[in-house]
N, CA, C and O atoms as CSV, one atom per row, in Angstrom:
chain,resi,resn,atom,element,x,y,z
A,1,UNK,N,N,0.837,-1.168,0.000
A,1,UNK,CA,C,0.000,0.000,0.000
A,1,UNK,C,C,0.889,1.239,0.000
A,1,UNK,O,O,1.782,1.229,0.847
A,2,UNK,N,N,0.808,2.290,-0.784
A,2,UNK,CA,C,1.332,3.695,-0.784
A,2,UNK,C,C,1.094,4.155,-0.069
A,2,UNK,O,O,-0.108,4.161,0.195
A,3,UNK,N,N,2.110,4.975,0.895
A,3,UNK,CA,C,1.710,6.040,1.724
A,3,UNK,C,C,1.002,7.226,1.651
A,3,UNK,O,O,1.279,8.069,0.797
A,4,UNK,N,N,0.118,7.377,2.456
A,4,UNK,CA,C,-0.858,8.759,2.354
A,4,UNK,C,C,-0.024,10.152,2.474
A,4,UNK,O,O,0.475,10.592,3.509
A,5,UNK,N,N,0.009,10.673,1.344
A,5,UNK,CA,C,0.983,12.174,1.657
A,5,UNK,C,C,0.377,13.186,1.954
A,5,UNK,O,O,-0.576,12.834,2.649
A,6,UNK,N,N,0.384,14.417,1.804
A,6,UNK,CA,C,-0.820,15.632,1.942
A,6,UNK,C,C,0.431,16.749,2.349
A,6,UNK,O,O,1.505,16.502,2.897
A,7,UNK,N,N,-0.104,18.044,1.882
A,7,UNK,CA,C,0.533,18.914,2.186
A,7,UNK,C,C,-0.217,20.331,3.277
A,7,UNK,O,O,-1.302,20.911,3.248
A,8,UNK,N,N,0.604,20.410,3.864
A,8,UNK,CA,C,0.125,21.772,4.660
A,8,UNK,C,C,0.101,23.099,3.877
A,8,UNK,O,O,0.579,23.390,2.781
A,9,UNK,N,N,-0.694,23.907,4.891
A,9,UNK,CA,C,-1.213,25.267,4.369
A,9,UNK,C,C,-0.015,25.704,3.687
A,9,UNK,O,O,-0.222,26.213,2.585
A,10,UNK,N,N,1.324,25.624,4.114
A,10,UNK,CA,C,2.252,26.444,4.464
A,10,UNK,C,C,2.933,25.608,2.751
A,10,UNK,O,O,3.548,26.353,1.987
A,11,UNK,N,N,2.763,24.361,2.417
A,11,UNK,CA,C,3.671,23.881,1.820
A,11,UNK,C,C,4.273,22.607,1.566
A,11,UNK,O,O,4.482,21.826,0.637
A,12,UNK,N,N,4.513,22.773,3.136
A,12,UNK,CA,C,5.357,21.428,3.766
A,12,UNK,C,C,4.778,20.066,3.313
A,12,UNK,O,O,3.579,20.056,3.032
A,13,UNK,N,N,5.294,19.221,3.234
A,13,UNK,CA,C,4.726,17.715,3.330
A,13,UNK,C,C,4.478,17.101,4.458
A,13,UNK,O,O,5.432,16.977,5.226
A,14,UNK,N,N,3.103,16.536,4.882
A,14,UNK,CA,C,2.956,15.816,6.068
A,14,UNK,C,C,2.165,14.312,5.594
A,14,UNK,O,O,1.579,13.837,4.622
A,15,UNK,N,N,2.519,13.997,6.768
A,15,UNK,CA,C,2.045,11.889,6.517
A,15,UNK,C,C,1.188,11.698,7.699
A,15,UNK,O,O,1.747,11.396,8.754
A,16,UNK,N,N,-0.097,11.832,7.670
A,16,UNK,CA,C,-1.043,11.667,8.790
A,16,UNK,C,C,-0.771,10.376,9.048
A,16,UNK,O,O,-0.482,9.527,8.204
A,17,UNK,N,N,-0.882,10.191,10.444
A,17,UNK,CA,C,-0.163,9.000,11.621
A,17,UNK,C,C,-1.755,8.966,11.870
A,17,UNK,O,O,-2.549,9.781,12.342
A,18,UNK,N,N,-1.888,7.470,11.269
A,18,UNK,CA,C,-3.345,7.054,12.301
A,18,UNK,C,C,-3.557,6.140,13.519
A,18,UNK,O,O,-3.048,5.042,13.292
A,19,UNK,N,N,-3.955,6.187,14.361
A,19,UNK,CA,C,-4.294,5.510,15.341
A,19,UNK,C,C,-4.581,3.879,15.436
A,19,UNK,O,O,-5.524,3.267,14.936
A,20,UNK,N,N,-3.261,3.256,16.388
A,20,UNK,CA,C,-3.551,2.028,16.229
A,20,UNK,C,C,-4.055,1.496,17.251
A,20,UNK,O,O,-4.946,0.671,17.048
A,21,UNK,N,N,-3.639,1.801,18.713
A,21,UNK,CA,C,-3.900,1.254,19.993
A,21,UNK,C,C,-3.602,2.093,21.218
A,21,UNK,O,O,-2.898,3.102,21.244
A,22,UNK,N,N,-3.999,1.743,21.846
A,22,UNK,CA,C,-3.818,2.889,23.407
A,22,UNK,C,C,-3.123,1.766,24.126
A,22,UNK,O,O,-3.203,0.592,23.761
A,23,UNK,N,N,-2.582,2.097,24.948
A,23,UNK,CA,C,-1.803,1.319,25.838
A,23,UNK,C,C,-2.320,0.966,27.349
A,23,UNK,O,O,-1.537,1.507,28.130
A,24,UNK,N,N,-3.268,0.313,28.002
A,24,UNK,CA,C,-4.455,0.005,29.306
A,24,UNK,C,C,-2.808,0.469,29.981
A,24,UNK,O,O,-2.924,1.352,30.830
A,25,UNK,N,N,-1.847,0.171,29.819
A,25,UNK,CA,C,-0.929,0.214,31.308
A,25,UNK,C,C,-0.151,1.650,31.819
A,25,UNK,O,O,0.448,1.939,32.854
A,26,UNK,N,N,-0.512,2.518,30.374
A,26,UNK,CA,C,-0.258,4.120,30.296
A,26,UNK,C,C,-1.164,4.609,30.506
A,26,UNK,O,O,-1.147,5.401,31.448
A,27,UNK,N,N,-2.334,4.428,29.815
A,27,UNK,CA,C,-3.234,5.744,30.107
A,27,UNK,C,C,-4.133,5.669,31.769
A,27,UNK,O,O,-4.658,4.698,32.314
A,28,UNK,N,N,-4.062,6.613,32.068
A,28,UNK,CA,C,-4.920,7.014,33.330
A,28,UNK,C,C,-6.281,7.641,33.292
A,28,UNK,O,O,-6.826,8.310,34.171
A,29,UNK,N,N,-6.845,7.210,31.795
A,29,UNK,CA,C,-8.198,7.849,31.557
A,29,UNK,C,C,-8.506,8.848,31.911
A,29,UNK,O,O,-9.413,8.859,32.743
A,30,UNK,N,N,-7.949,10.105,31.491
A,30,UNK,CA,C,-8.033,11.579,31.801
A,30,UNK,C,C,-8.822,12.235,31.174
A,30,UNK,O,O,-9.342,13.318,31.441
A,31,UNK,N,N,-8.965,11.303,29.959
A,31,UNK,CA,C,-10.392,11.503,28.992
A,31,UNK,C,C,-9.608,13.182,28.060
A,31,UNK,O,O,-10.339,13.858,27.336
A,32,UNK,N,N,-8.228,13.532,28.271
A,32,UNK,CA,C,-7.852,14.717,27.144
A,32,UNK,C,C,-8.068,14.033,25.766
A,32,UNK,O,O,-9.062,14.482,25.196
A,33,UNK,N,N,-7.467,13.160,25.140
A,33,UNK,CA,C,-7.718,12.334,24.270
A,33,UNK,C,C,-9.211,12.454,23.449
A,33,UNK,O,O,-9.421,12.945,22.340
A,34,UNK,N,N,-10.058,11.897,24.291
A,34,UNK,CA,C,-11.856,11.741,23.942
A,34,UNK,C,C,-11.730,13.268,23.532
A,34,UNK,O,O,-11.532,13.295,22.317
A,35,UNK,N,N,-11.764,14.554,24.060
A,35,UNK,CA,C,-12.406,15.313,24.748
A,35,UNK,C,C,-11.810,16.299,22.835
A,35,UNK,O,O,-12.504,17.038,22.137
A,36,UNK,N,N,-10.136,15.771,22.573
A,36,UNK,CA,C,-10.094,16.996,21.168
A,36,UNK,C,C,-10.300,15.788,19.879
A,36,UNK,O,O,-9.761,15.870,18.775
A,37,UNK,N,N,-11.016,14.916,20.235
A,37,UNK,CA,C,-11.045,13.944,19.210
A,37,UNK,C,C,-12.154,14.026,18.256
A,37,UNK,O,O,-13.054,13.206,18.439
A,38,UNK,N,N,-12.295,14.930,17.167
A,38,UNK,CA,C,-13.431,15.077,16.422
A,38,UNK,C,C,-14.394,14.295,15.602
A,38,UNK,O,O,-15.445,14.605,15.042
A,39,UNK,N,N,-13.447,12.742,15.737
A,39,UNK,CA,C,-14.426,11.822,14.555
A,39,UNK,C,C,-14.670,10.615,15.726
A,39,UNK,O,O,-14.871,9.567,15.112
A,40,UNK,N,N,-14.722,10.394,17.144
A,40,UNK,CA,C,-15.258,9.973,18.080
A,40,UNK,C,C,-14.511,8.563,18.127
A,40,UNK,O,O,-15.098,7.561,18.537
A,41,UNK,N,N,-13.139,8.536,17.671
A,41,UNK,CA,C,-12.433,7.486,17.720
A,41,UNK,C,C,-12.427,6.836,18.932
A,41,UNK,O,O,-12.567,5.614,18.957
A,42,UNK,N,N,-12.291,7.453,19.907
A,42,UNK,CA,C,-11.629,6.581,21.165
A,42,UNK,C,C,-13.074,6.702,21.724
A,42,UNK,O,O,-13.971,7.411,21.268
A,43,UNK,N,N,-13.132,5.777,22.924
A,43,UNK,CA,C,-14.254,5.372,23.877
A,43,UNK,C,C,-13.567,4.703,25.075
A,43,UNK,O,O,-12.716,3.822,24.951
A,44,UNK,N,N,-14.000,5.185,26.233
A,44,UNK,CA,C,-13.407,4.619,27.693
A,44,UNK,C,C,-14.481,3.914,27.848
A,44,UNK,O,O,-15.680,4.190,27.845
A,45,UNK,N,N,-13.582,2.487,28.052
A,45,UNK,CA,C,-14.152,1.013,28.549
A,45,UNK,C,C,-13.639,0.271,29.615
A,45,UNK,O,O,-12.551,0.589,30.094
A,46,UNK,N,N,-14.002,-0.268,29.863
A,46,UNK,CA,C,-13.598,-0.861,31.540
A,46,UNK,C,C,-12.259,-1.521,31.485
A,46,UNK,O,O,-11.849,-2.188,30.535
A,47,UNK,N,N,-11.562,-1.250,32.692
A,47,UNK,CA,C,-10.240,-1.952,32.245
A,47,UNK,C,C,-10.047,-3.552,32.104
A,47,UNK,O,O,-11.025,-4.136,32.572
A,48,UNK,N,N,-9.251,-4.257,31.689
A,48,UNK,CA,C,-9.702,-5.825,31.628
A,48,UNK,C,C,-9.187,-6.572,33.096
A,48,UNK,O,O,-9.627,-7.587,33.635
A,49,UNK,N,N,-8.217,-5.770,33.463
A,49,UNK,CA,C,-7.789,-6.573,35.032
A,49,UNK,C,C,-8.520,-5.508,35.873
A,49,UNK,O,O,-7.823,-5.365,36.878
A,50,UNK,N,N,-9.549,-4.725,35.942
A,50,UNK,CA,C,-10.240,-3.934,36.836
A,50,UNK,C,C,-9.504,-3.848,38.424
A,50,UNK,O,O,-9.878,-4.220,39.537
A,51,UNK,N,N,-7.784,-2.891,37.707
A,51,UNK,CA,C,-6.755,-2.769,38.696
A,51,UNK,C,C,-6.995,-2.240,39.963
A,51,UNK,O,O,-7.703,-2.618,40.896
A,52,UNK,N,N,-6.150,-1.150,39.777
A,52,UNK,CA,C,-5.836,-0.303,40.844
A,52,UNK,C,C,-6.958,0.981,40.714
A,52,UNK,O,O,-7.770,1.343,41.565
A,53,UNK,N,N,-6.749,1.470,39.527
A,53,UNK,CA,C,-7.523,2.439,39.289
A,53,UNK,C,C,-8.805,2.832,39.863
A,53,UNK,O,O,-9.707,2.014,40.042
A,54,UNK,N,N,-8.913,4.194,40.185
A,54,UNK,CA,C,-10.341,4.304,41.108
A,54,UNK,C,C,-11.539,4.204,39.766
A,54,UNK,O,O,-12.282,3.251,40.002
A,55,UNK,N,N,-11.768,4.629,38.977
A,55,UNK,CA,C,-12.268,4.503,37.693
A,55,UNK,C,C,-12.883,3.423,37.507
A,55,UNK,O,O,-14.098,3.236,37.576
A,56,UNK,N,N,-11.470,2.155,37.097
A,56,UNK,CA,C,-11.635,1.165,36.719
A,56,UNK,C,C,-11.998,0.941,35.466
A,56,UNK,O,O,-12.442,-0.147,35.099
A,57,UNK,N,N,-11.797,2.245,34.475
A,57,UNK,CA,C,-11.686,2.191,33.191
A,57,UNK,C,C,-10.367,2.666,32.257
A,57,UNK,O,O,-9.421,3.237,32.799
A,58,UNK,N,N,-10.376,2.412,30.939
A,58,UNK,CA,C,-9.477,3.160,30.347
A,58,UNK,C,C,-9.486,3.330,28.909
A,58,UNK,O,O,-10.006,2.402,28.290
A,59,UNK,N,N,-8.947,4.482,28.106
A,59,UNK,CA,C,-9.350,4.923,26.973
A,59,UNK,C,C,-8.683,3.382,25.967
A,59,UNK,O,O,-7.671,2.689,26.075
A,60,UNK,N,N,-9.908,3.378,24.997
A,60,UNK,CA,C,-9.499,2.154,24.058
A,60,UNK,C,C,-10.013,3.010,22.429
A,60,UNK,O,O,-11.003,3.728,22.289
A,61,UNK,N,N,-8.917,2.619,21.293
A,61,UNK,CA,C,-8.864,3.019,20.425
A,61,UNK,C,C,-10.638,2.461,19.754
A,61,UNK,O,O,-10.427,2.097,18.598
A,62,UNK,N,N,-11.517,2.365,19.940
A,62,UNK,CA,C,-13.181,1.524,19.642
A,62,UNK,C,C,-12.837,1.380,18.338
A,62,UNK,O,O,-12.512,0.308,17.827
A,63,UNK,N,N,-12.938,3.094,17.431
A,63,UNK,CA,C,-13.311,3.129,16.198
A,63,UNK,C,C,-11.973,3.298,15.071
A,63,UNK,O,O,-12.423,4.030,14.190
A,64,UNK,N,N,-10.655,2.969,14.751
A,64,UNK,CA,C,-9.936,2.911,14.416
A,64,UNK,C,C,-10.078,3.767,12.974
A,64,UNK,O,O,-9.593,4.867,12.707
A,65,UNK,N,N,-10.877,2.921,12.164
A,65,UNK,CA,C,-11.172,3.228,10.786
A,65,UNK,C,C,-11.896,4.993,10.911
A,65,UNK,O,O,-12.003,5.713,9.918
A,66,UNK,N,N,-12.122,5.221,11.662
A,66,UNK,CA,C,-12.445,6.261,11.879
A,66,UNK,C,C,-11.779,7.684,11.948
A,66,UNK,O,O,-12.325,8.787,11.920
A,67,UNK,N,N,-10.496,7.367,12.042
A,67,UNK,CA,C,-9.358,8.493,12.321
A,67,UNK,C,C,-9.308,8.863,10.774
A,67,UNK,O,O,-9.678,8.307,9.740
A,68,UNK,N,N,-8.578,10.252,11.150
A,68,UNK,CA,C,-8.096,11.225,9.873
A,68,UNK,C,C,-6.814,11.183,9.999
A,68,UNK,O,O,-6.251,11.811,9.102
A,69,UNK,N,N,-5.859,10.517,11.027
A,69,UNK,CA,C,-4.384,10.853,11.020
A,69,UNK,C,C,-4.220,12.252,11.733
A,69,UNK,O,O,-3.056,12.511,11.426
A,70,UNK,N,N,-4.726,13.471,12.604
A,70,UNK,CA,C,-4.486,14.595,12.637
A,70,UNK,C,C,-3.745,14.320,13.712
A,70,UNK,O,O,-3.084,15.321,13.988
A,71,UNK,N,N,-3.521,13.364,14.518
A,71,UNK,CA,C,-2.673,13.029,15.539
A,71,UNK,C,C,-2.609,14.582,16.668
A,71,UNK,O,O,-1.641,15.182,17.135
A,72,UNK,N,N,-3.880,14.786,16.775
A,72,UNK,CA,C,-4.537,15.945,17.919
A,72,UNK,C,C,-4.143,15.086,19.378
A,72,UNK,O,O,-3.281,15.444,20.180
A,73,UNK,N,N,-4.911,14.003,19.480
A,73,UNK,CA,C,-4.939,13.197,20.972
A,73,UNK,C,C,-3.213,13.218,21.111
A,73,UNK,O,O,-2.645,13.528,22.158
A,74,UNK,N,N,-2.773,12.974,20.327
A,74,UNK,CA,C,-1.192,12.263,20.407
A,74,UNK,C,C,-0.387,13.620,21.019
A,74,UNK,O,O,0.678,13.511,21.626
A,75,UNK,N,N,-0.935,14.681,20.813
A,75,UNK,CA,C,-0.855,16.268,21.680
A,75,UNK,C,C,-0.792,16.290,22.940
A,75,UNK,O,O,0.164,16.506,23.685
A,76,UNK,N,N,-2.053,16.014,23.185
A,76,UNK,CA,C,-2.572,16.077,24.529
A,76,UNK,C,C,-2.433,15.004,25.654
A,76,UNK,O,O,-2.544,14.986,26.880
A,77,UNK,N,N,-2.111,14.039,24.573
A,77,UNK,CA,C,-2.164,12.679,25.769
A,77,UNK,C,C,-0.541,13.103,27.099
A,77,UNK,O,O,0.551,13.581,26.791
A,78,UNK,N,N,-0.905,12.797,28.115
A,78,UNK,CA,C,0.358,13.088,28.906
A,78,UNK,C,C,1.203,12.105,29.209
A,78,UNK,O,O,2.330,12.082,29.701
A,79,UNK,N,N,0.479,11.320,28.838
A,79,UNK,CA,C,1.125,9.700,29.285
A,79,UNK,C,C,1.743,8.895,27.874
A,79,UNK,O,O,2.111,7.766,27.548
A,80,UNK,N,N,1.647,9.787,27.487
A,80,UNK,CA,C,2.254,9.184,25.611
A,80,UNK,C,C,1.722,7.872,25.676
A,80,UNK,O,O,2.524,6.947,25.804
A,81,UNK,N,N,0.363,7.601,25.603
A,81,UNK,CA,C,-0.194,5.965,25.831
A,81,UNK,C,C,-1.016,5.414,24.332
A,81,UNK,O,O,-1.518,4.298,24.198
A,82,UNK,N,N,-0.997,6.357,23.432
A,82,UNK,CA,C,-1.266,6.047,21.821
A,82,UNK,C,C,-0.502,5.851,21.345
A,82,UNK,O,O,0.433,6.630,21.528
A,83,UNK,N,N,-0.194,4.232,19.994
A,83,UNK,CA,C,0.357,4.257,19.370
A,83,UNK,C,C,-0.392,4.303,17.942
A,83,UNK,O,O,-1.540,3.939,17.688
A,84,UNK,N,N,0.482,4.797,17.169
A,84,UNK,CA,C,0.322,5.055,15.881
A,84,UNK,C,C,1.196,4.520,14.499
A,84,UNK,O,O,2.395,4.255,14.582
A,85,UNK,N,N,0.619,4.431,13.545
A,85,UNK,CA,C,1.081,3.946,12.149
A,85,UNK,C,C,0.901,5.289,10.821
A,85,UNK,O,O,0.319,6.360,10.651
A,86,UNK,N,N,1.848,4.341,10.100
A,86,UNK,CA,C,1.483,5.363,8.586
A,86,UNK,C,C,0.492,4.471,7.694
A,86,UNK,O,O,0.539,3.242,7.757
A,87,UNK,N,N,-0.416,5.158,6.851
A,87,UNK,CA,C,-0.637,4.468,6.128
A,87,UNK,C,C,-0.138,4.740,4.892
A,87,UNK,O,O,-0.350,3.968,3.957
């Protein structure tokens, strides 16, 4: 598969990074992620070892196919707990 290219306002060349997985053992469900995510990719779901956490949830990538690559969450996240691909 060819990589997706695109260029910015400015010029530049950029390669939107889409969303592959969140990491249950990084994120602390702070919900920044959900909150600048415009195409409703992510969804907080219960954690699977229902740890430590007072919550007892944590952000999971739901809708994958859904991303644009703008790699906004990947901003905000504090816990660097998204990983990402090219397509």
């Amino acid at each position: 598969m060819a990589t997706i290219t695109g260029l910015t306002r400015g010029g530049a060349v950029w390669v939107p990074k889409f969303i592959e997985a969140v990491d249950p053992e990084k994120c602390i469900a702070c919900g920044r992620c959900f909150k600048v995510c415009a195409r409703a990719v992510l969804e907080l779901v219960p954690r699977a070892d229902d740890g430590d956490d007072e919550s007892g949830k944590v952000m999971s990538a739901a809708h994958p196919d859904d991303c644009i690559g703008c790699s906004a969450c990947s901003r905000v996240c504090m816990k660097k707990s998204l990983s990402f691909e090219e397509a």
